[in-house]
Every structure is written in C-alpha cells, then in structure tokens.
N, C-alpha and C positions, 0 to 999 in steps of 0.2 A: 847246567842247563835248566833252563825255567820248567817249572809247572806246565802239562799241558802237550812238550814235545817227549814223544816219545821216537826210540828205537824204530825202524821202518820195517828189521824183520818182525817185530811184535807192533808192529803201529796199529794196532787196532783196540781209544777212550775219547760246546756248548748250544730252546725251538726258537724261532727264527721270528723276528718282526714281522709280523703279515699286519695289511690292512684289513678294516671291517667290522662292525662293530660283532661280530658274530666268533670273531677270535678273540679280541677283550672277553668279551663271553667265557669262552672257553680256558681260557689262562687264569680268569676267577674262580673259575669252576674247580681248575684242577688242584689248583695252590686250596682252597675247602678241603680238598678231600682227603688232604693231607692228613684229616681230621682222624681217619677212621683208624690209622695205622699208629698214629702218636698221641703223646700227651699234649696239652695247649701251647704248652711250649717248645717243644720238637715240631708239632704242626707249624706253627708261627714262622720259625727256625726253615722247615723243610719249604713252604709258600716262599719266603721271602730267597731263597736261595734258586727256587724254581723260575722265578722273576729274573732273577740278576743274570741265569745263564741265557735265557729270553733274552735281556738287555744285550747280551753279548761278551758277558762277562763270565770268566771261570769259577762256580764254585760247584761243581763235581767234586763228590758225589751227591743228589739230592738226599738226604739221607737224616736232615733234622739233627745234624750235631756239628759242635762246633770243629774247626780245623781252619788249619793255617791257611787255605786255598779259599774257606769262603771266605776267611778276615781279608785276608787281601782284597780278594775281590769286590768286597764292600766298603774298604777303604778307598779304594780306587774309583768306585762309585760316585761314593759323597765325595770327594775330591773333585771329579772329574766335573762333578755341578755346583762344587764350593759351595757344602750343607755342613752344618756342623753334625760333630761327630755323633752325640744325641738323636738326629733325625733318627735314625734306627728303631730306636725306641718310643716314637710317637706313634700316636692314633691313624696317622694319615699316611704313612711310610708304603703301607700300600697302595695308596692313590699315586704316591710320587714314583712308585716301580713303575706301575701299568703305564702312569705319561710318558715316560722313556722307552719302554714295549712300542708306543704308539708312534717314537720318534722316526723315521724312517732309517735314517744312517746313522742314530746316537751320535755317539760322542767318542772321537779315539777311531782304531781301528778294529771290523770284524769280520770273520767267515761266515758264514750261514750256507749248509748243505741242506737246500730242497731234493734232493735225489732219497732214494731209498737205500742206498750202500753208505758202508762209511767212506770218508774222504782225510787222506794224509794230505798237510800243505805244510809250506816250507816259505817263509817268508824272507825278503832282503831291504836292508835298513841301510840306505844312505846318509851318510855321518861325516860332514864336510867333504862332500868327493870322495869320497872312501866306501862302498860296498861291504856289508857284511851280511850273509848267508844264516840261516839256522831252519832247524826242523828236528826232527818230525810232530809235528802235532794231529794229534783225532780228531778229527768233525764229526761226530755222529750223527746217524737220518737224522733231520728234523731240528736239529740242535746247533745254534754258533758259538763260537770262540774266539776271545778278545785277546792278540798273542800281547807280550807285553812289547813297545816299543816307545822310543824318544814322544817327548813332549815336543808336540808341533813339528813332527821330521815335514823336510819339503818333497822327499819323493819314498815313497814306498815299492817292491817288487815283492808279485804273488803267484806262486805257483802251485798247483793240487793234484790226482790223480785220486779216483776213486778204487776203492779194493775188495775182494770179497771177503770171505769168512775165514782165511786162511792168511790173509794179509797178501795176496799174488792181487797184481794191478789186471782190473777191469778192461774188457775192449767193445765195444759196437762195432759191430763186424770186422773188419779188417785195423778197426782204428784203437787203438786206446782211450778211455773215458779220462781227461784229463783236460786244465784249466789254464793257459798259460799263455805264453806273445812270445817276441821275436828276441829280447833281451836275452843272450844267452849269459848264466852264472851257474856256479862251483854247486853241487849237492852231492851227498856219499847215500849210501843205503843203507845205512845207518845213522842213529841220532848224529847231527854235525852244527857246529860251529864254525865256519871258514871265512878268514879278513882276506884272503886272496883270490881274487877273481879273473887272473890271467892266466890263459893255456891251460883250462883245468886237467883235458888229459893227460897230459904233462903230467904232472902232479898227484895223478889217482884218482881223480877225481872224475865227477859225470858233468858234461854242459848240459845244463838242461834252459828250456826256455819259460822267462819268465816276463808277466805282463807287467808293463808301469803302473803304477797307482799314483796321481799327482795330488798331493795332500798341498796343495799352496794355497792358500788361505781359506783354507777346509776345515770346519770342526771334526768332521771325520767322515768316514768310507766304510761300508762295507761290501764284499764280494758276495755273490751268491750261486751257490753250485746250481746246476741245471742241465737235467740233458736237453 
C-alpha cells in the first residue's frame, strides 16, 4: 500500500491552494519561520516541504529532514513540470513552489480538506475498463494530498467521509459529513486494495458511493472538502 493510506480503524495523518495575495503572504511567512526551530538547512528543508504539501503533494511530516516521502514527493514535483533535477537546489525553487501554490488545480490529482476535521478518502482508478479501489488516506484540516495514480488516467472516482478524534465518521444531524455520487464501488474498513467491483456484498465488502472525476484532457483536479 502507498504512502499516505492508512488503516480506517486508525485512519487518523497534505494547506490547500487558496487564492489571494494575502495567502501567498502567509505560506511565506510560514515556511521563514521555519527559522526559529532549525538550522538553515532543516529550515530550507522544513519551507520547501511546507510548499509541496500546499502544492498537493505528500511530504509529511514537515519536520526539516530528509525521508523517503519528501524524495518522492519532490521527484514527482519536478517531474510533474519537467525541471531538472538540480532545480531543488537553486536560488528561485521558492518562487517556483509558490507558482504552483498559486495554480488553481496543479498538476496530477488532489484532495484538499477546507473543513475543520480530518477527512479519510478512498480513491478509484480506472485502468482500461477495469476499476480498482484503494484507501485509506488522511486529509488533515487545512492540508491536501496528492494519492499516487496512472499518468494521464481518463477517469478517476472519489470518495471521503470526515471523522473525529477517535476515528468514528462524522454526521450533521441526521446525515453523515461525507463526499461522494451515485457510482457505487467495493471499500473495506480497513486499509484496501480491491480490482473487483461486482456484487461487493457478496464478497465482504461495503458499496459505497463514489463521485466521477473526468481527467480527459485535464492536467489535473482537485476535490475540495467543504461543508
């Protein structure tokens, strides 16, 4: 299972592109201050890793050190905007995050949870006619994540539910706080991977419903929680 989904009975671990020049602001602000907690290079490290989960991309935890999840996630970066691999290391690398910050739907696909809870989602990847399932992933308040999926898929399905502190799903009053369409597919309650999408009770499984995401000739999407 990738980076990023977890467990749904412990599903409880990327802030979110806003417009305005008043959040630029602030997303400079925060990646500075990084200052006070590290060394120039853990700062540097901790800003630039701040940015990328901004962009939409996984490198949790902010934390100014290196790991497997922010390499990736910076690879996948400069990839995604075919920069060589040095860009990292330049003077302007910060200019080049914040324009991506600034892009509305980046690049690829992302969640972003404007609500104040965390939010589990569960993503479905269309792969020749063929549907495959996975989950659980963390959205935390204020924070998106970029799950990993096919280069240029034609259709994507997205499905979320917000949770509290315990990991027990959320409801507004008689409803459950949850994100989803009429597409019914396969999810467990537990972390899962499922290529079968027929009869899921049959099978063990939960139908749950999931909204289309039409990636055809899209750089990319992102969903955004909201009550």
């Amino acid at each position: 299972m990738q980076d990023g989904a977890a467990g749904r009975a412990d599903r409880r671990q990327g802030l979110c592109p806003c417009p305005g020049a008043w959040r630029l602001w602030s997303l400079t602000a925060a990646a500075s201050r990084e200052e006070a907690d590290y060394d120039p290079a853990q700062a540097r490290l901790a800003g630039i890793q701040r940015l990328l989960v901004i962009a939409g991309y996984d490198a949790n935890p902010i934390d100014g050190l290196e790991g497997k999840k922010t390499t990736a996630a910076l690879d996948q970066f400069l990839k995604d905007r075919r920069l060589p691999a040095d860009t990292a290391n330049g003077a302007t690398f910060f200019q080049v995050l914040l324009d991506a910050v600034k892009e509305a739907d980046g690049l690829g696909f992302s969640w972003c949870n404007e609500t104040p809870y965390p939010v589990m989602a569960a993503i479905g990847v269309d792969e020749q006619g063929a549907v495959t399932t996975r989950g659980w992933y963390r959205v935390e308040p204020g924070k998106c994540v970029k799950p990993e999926v096919p280069a240029k898929p034609a259709r994507l399905y997205s499905f979320a539910e917000a949770v509290d502190k315990d990991g027990q799903s959320l409801k507004r009053g008689d409803k459950l706080l949850v994100w989803g369409g009429p597409t019914q597919l396969s999810t467990r309650d537990v972390r899962f991977e499922i290529g079968e999408q027929k009869n899921c009770p049959a099978q063990g499984l939960i139908a749950t419903g999931f909204a289309v995401i039409d990636m055809a000739g899209k750089q990319g999407a992102t969903v955004r929680f909201r009550e």
